[in-house]
C-alpha positions as CSV (number, residue, x, y, z in Angstrom):
1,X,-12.8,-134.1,35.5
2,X,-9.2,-133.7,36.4
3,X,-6.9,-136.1,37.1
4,X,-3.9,-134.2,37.6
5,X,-1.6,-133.5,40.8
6,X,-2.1,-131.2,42.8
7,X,0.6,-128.4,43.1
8,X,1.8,-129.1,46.2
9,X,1.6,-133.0,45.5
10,X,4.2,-132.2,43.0
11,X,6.6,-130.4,45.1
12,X,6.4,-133.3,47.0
13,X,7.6,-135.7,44.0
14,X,10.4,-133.0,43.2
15,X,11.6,-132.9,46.8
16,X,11.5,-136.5,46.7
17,X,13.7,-137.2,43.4
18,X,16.1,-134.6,44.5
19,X,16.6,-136.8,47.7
20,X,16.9,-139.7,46.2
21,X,19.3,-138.9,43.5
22,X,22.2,-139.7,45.3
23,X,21.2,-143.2,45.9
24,X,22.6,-145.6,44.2
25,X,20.4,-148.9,43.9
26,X,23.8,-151.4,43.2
27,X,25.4,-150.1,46.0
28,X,24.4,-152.8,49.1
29,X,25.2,-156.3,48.7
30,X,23.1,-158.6,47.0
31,X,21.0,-160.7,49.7
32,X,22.1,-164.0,47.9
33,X,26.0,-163.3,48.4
34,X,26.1,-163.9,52.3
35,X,23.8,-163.4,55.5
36,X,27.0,-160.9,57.0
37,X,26.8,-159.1,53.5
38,X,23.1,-157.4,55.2
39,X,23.6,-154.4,56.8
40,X,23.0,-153.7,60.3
41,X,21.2,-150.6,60.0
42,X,18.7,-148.7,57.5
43,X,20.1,-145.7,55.3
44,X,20.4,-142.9,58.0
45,X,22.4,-140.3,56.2
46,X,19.2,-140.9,53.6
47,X,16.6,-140.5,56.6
48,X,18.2,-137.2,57.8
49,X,18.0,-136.2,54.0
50,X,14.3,-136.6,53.7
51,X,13.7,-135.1,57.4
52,X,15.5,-131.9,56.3
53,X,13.2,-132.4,53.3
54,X,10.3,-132.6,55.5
55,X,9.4,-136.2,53.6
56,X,9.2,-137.7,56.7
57,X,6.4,-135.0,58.3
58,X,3.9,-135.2,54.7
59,X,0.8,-136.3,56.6
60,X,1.1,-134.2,60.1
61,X,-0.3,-130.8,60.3
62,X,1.4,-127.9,60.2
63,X,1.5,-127.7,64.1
64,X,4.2,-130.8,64.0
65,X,6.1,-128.4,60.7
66,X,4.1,-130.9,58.6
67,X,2.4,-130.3,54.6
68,X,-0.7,-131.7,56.1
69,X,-1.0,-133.5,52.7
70,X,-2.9,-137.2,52.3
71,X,-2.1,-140.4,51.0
72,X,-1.7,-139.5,47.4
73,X,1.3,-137.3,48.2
74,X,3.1,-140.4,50.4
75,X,2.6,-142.6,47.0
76,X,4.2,-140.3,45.6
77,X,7.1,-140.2,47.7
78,X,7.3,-143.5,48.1
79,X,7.6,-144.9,44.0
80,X,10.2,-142.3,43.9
81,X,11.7,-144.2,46.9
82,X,11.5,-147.7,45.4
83,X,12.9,-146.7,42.5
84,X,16.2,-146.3,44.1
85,X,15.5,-149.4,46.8
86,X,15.6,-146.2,49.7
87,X,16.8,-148.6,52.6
88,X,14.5,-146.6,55.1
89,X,11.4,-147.3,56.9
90,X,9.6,-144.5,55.1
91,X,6.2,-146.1,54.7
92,X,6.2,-147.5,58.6
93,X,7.2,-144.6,60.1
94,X,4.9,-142.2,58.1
95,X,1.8,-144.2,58.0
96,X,1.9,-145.1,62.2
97,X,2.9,-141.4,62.8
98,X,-0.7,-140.7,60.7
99,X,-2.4,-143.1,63.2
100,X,-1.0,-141.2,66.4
101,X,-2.6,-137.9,64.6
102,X,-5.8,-139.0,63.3
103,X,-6.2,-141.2,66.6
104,X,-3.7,-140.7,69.4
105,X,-4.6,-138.5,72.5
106,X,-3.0,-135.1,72.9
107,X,-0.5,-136.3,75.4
108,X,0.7,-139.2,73.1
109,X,0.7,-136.6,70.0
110,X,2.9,-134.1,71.9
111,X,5.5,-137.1,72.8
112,X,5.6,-138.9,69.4
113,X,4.7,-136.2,66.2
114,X,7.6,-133.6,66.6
115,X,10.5,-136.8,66.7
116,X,8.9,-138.3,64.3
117,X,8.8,-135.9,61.9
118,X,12.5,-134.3,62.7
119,X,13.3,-138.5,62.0
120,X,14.8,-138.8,65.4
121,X,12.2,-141.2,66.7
122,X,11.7,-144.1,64.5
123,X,8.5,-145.7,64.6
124,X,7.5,-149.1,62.9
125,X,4.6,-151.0,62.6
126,X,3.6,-154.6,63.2
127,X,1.2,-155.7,60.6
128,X,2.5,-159.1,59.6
129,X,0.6,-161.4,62.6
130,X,2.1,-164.4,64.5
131,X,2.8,-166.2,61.3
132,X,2.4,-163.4,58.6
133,X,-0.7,-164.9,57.4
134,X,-3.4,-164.7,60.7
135,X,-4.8,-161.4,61.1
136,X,-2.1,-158.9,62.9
137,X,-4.4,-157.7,65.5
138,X,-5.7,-161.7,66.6
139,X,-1.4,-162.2,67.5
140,X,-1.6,-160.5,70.7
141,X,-3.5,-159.9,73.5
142,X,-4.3,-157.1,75.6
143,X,-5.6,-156.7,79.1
144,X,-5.8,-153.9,81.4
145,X,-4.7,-154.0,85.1
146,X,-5.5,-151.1,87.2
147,X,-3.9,-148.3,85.2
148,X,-1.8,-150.2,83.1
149,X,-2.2,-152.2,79.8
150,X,-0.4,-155.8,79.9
151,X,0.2,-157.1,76.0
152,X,1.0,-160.6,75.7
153,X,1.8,-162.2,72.3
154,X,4.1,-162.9,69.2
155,X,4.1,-160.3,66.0
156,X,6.5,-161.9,62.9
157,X,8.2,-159.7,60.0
158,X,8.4,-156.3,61.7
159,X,10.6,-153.8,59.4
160,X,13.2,-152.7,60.9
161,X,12.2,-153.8,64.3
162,X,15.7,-153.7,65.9
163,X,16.8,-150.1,64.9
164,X,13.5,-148.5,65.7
165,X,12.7,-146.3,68.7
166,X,8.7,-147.8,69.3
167,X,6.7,-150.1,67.4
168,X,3.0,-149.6,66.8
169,X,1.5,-153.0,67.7
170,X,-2.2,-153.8,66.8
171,X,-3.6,-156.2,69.8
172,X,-6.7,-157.4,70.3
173,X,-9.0,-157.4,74.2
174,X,-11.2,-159.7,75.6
175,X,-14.0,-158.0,74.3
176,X,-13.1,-157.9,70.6
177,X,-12.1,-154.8,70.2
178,X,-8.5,-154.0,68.6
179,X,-6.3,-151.8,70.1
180,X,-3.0,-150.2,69.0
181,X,-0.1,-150.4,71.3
182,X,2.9,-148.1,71.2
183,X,5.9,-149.8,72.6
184,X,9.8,-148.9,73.0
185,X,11.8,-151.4,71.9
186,X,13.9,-151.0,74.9
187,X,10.9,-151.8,77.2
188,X,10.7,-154.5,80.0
189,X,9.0,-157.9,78.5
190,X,9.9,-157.4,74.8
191,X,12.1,-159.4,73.0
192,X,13.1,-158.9,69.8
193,X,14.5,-162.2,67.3
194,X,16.5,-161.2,64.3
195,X,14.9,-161.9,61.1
196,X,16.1,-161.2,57.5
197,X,13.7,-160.6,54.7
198,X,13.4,-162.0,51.0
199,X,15.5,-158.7,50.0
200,X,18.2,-159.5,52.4
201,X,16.8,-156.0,54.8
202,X,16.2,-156.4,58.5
203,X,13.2,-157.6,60.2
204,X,12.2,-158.7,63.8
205,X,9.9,-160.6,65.7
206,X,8.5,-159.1,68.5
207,X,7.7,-161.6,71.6
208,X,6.0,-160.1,74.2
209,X,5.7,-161.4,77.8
210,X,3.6,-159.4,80.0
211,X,4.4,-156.3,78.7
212,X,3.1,-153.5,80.7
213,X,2.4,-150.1,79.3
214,X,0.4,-147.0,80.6
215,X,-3.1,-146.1,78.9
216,X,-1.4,-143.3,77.9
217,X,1.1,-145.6,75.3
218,X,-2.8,-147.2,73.8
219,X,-5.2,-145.8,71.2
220,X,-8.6,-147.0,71.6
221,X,-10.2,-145.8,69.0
222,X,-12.5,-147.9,66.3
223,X,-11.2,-148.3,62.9
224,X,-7.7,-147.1,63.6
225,X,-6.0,-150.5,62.9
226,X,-8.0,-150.9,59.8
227,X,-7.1,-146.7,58.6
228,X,-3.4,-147.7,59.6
229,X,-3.4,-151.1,57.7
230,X,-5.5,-149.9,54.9
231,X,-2.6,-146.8,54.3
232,X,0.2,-149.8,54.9
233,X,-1.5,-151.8,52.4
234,X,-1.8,-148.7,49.5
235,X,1.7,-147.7,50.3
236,X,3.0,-151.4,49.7
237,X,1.5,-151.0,45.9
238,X,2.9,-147.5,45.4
239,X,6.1,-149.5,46.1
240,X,5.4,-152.3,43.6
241,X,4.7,-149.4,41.1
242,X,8.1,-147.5,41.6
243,X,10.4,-151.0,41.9
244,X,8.6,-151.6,38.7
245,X,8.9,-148.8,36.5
246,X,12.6,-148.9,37.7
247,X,12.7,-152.6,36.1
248,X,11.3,-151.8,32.8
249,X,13.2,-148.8,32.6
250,X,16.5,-151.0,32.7
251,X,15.2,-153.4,30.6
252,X,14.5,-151.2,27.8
253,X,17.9,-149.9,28.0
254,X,19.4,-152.9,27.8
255,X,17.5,-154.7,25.1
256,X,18.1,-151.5,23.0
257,X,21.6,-151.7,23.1
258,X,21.6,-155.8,23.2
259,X,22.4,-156.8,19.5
260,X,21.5,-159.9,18.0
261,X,21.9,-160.6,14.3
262,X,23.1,-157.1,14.0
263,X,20.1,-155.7,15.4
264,X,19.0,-154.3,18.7
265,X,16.9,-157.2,20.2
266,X,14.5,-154.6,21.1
267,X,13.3,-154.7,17.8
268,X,12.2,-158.3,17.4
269,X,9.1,-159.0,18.3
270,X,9.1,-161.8,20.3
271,X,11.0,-159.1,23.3
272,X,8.4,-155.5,22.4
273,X,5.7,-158.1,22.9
274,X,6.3,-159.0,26.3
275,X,7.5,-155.6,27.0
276,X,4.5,-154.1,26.2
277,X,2.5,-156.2,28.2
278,X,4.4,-155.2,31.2
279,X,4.2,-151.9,30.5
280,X,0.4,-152.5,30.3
281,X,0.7,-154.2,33.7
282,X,2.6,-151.0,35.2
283,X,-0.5,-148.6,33.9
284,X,-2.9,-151.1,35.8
285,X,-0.8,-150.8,38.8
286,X,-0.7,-147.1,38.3
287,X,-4.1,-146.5,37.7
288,X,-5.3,-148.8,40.8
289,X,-3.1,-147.4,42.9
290,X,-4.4,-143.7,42.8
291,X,-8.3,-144.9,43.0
292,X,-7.4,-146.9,46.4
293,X,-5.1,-143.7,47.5
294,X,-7.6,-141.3,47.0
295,X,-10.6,-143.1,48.6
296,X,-8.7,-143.1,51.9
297,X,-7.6,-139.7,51.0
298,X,-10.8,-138.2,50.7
299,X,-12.7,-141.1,52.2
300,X,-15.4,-140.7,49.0
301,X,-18.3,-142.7,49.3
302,X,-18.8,-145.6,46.8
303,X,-20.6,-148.9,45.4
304,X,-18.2,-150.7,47.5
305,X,-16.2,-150.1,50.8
306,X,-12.9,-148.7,50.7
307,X,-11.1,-151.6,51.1
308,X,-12.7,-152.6,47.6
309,X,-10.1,-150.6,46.0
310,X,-7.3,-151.3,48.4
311,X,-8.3,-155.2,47.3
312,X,-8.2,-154.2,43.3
313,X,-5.0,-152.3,43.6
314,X,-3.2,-155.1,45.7
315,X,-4.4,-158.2,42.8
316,X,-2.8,-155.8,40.3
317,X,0.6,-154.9,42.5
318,X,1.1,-158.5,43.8
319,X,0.9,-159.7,40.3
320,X,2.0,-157.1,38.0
321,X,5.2,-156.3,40.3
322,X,6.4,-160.2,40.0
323,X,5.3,-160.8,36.4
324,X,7.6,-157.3,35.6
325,X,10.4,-159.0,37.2
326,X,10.1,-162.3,35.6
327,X,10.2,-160.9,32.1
328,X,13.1,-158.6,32.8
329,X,15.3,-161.8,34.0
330,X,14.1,-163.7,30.7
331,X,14.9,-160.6,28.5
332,X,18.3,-160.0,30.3
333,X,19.6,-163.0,29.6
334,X,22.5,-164.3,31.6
335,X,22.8,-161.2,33.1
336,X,19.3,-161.6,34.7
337,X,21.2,-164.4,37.0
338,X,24.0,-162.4,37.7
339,X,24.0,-161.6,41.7
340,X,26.5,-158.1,40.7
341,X,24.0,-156.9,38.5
342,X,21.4,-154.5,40.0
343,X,18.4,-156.4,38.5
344,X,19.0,-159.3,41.0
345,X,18.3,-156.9,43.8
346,X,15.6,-155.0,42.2
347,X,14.1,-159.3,42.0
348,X,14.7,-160.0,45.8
349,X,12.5,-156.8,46.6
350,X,9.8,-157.4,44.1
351,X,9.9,-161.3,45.2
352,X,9.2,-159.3,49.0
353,X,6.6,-156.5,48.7
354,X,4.8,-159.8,46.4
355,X,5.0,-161.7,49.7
356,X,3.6,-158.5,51.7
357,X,0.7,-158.0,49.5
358,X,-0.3,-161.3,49.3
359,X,-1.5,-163.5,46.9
360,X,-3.8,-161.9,44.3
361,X,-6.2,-164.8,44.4
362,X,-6.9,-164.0,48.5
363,X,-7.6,-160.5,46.8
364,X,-9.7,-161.4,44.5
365,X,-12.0,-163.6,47.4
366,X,-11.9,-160.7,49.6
367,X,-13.5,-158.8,46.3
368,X,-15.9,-160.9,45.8
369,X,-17.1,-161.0,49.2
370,X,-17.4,-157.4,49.2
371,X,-19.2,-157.5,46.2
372,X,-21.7,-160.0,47.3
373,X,-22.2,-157.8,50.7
374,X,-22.9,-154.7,48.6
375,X,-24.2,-155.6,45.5
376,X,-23.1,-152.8,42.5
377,X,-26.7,-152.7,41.6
């Protein structure tokens, strides 16, 4: 069997890494200096870059000037991006721009696709819920009135919320079904609070007050919110995996020039020990990661659901990606507590995509469940 990229998924990566080349991790203030010291705005001399790229177009067909490539390729893209700590909403905008194509009516697709992937319409997604810990599409309601859709609700932790041009919002009807909501961020009965996450980057909460919006704006379609979280969700590892890497990378170079005794303290064995088992975590990551990608890639039957994998791959992210960023504090030294050093940055993110995932416990109960509703035998 083979495991390797495909050829066009690696012209992807090396678009990617030319892109983010320029970008220098250390250069936005550390999110523990000062709440002024975040910036207003996400990278947008970067987002032009990776829409000239067409990074930004990976998943639309060729009719929007897209690759028409899957989920594997947007991994890709994205653990290049984290590597760097890209300030852009690259995984929002890409995965609800999927969920307008796979989902959206022709009208909507003609209006949204070609901005989004030229990258001069911005789109976001609100996954997070009322609280970030209630299901997102049980925060807000939606009713129709004659013509018109009228969303009422609250939706926390939104990336990026301010600067975007619409927000894809998952709401929920009387009848149980979940819809998904496209709405400007300049329109009437929206409010959006200012919010700043663990990694000192924008966020908003979205309150919405009888926001009206025509059917045109909704996709009604059955397991679209679960497709466009399930994508959120792989994307968020793929993230974990690249923040990672980026972590070890630095710590190895610093423990093999740190000398102790007169000897790199990469040599001891207390530090290759730990090392090692964070390099093993990263290959766990790594490996999890492209099983849950390619199921909703190729949406391959299994012994378990989809969302088995996505489960897997989120207990080894949520864990792995903190327990790399411990170790490289402890093995840095004083300089792991130094705020001008680039590791405390690289630990604010990790300490935020670990929040986003979850706790790998509430992981490992979801996989149980599914394992006891679809027994391996």
């Amino acid at each position: 069997m083979d495991f390797t990229f495909t050829e066009e998924q690696q012209a992807a990566v090396e678009a990617a890494k030319a892109v983010f080349a320029p970008v220098a991790p250390d250069g936005v203030p550390s999110p523990a200096l000062s709440p002024g010291a975040v910036a207003e705005d996400f990278d947008r001399a970067l987002w032009k870059r990776l829409a000239e790229a067409d990074l930004l177009s990976l998943l639309l067909g060729s009719e929007y000037d897209g690759a028409g490539l899957d989920a594997i390729a947007l991994c890709l893209v994205l653990r290049e991006s984290a590597r760097v700590l890209a300030r852009v909403p690259l995984l929002e905008s890409s995965a609800a721009a999927y969920a307008v194509q796979t989902f959206g009516g022709e009208e909507l697709k003609r209006r949204v696709l070609p901005g989004a992937a030229r990258g001069t319409l911005v789109l976001t997604v609100a996954a997070n819920g009322r609280t970030g810990h209630d299901p997102a599409e049980r925060a807000v309601a939606a009713r129709q009135d004659g013509p018109q859709w009228v969303l009422d609700g609250v939706q926390t932790a939104v990336p990026w919320a301010p600067n975007a041009d619409l927000v894809v919002v998952p709401a929920h009807t009387a009848d149980g079904r979940t819809v998904l909501a496209l709405v400007p961020t300049g329109q009437e009965g929206l409010r959006i609070a200012e919010q700043t996450s663990t990694s000192g980057e924008r966020l908003g909460e979205l309150h919405l007050a009888a926001v009206r919006l025509p059917a045109s704006e909704l996709i009604d379609v059955d397991g679209a919110w679960e497709r466009l979280h399930q994508l959120l969700a792989t994307g968020t590892c793929a993230l974990a995996l690249g923040l990672g890497e980026a972590v070890l990378a630095m710590t190895s170079e610093y423990t093999g020039k740190r000398e102790q005794f007169g000897f790199p303290i990469a040599t001891f064995q207390a530090v290759a020990v730990q090392a090692a088992d964070r390099y093993i975590d990263l290959r766990a990551m790594e490996v999890t990661l492209w099983q849950a990608a390619w199921r909703i890639s190729t949406g391959a039957d299994g012994a378990l659901p989809a969302a088995g994998d996505i489960a897997v791959a989120k207990i080894w992210a949520s864990d792995g990606v903190r327990r790399v960023v411990q170790t490289a504090q402890h093995l840095h030294g004083g300089f792991g507590s130094d705020v001008d050093y680039p590791l405390h940055r690289y630990h604010a993110w990790a300490k935020q995509l670990e929040l986003s995932l979850g706790p790998a416990a509430a992981h490992e109960e979801a996989l149980g469940e599914l394992l006891g509703a679809h027994p391996l035998a």
